[in-house]
Every structure is written in structure tokens, then in C-alpha cells.
N, C-alpha and C positions, 0 to 999 in steps of 0.2 A: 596189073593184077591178074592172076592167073585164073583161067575160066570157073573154074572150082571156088576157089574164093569169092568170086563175084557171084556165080550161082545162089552160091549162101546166100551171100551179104542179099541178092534182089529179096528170094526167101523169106529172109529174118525181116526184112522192109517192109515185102509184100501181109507176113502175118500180122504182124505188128501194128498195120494202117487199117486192117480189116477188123482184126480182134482190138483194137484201142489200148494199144500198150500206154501204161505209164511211163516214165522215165526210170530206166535202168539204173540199179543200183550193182558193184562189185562185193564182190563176194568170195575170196580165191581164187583169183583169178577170172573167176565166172562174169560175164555179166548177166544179168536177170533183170526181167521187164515184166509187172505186176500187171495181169490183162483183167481189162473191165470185162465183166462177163455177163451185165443188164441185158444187152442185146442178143449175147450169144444161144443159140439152138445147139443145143449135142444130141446124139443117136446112138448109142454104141452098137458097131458092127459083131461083139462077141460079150464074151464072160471075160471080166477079170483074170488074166494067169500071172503065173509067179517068175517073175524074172530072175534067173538063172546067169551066175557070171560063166566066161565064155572060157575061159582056161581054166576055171578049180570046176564046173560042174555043180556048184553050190546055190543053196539060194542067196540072192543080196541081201542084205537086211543094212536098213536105215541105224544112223548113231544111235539111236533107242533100242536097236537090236528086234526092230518088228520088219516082219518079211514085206518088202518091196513089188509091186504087182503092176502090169501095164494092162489098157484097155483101150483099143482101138475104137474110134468113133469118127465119123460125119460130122465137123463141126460148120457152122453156118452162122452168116453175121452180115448184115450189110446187102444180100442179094447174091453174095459169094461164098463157097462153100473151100473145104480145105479137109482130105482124110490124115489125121493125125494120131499118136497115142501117146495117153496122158498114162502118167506114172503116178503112183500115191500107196499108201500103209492102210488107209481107210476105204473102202467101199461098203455102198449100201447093199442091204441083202437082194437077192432077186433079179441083179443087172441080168440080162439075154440081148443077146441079138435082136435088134427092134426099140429097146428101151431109150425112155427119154431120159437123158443123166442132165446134170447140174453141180458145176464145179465150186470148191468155194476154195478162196484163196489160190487161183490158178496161176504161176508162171512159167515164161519161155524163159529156158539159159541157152547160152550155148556151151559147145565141149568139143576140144583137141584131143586126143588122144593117139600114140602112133602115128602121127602124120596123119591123121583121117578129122574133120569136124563135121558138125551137124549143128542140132538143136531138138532140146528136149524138153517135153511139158509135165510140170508138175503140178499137182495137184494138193491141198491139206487133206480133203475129203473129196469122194466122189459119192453122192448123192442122186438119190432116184428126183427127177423132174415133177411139178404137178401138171397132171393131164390135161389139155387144154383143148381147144379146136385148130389149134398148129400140128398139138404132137400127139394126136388121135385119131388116128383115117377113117375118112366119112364112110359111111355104108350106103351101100348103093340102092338108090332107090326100089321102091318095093311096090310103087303105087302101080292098078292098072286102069289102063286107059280103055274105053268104052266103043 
């Protein structure tokens, strides 16, 4: 198996055991693994931008004909973290840099293309998180001492 392949293949393992994939269904070729996302923690590193194909210059848009959008996030799960970015047609308003998201209906495919593979995260919706005391940084102490 050549180093590249196996690279993936550890990859797609490695996400997979952490984020608790389900069993992969085919899809054109695709295969795709429905991830639990109970345990999962996201952060997005930015804003939602609109992905752009790489030889027309156009935006992508989904069989519905709605523009296609990636956002980079810190995902965390299990004591392990992974920066990846999720693809989706839906975002909630307000994502920045810092915000806690929340995927719903999240999976991993993989994809050939050209001789090159990878894997990519899809998302139905990307959703703002509810605030908690995980994903709201403490404020530091104020009290004085005597």
C-alpha cells in the first residue's frame, strides 16, 4: 500500500474511532460514515466562506442550486482534538472566530479526484452551540486578598 494511501486509510480510522462513526453507507462511489456528535466539542476558527470551484472561479452550489460554504473549526471529542472543515448550505447567523458551533446531521466521505484523495466533512446545518461552562472561558478572578 503506498504511503499516501495508508496515510488516509490511518486518518479516516483515526477520525472515525474518535468522532464514533457509524457504519458507512455508499453513495457514488462515496463512502460516508454518519458521526455521533453527543460528545463532540467544535470552535470555529473563522467565518463561514463560500467555496469556490478551482478551474471555473465560480461558486459551488449544492443539487438545490444553494451556495456551498466551508468553516474551519477545532473539533474535540474523547480528550482528542482534530482541526478540520466542515462543509454545509446552512449556517447559523453570528459564527466568528471563537464561537461554539454544533453540527447536525454531520458526515465524513471520502473523495478521488485526479489522482489526489482526502476526506471531507459535511454538515445539514451548522448551528451556534448553547453556552456552557466548557465553551465559555472563565473570568479571572477579581477577588482581593487582605
Amino acid at each position: 500500500m503506498p504511503i499516501r494511501a495508508w496515510l488516509f486509510t490511518a486518518r479516516v480510522y483515526w477520525l472515525c474511532r474518535t468522532m464514533r462513526c457509524s457504519t458507512g453507507d455508499v453513495e457514488r462511489g462515496i463512502l460516508r460514515h454518519h458521526v455521533n456528535t453527543d460528545n463532540l466539542s467544535a470552535i470555529a476558527l473563522g467565518p463561514p466562506t463560500e467555496v469556490v470551484d478551482f478551474k471555473t472561479k465560480t461558486p459551488k452550489l449544492d443539487s438545490d442550486g444553494k451556495g456551498i460554504y466551508s468553516l474551519p473549526v477545532a473539533a474535540m471529542s474523547g480528550g482528542e482534538q482534530e482541526i478540520i472543515t466542515v462543509k454545509s448550505t446552512q449556517f447559523a447567523k453570528g459564527i466568528t472566530a471563537g464561537t461554539a458551533v454544533r453540527f447536525i446531521e454531520l458526515v465524513i466521505a471520502n473523495w478521488e479526484f485526479s489522482g489526489k484523495s482526502g476526506i471531507t466533512f459535511y454538515a445539514e446545518s451548522v448551528q451556534l452551540a448553547e453556552a456552557t461552562s466548557a465553551t465559555v472561558p472563565a473570568k479571572p478572578s477579581t477577588s482581593v486578598t487582605a
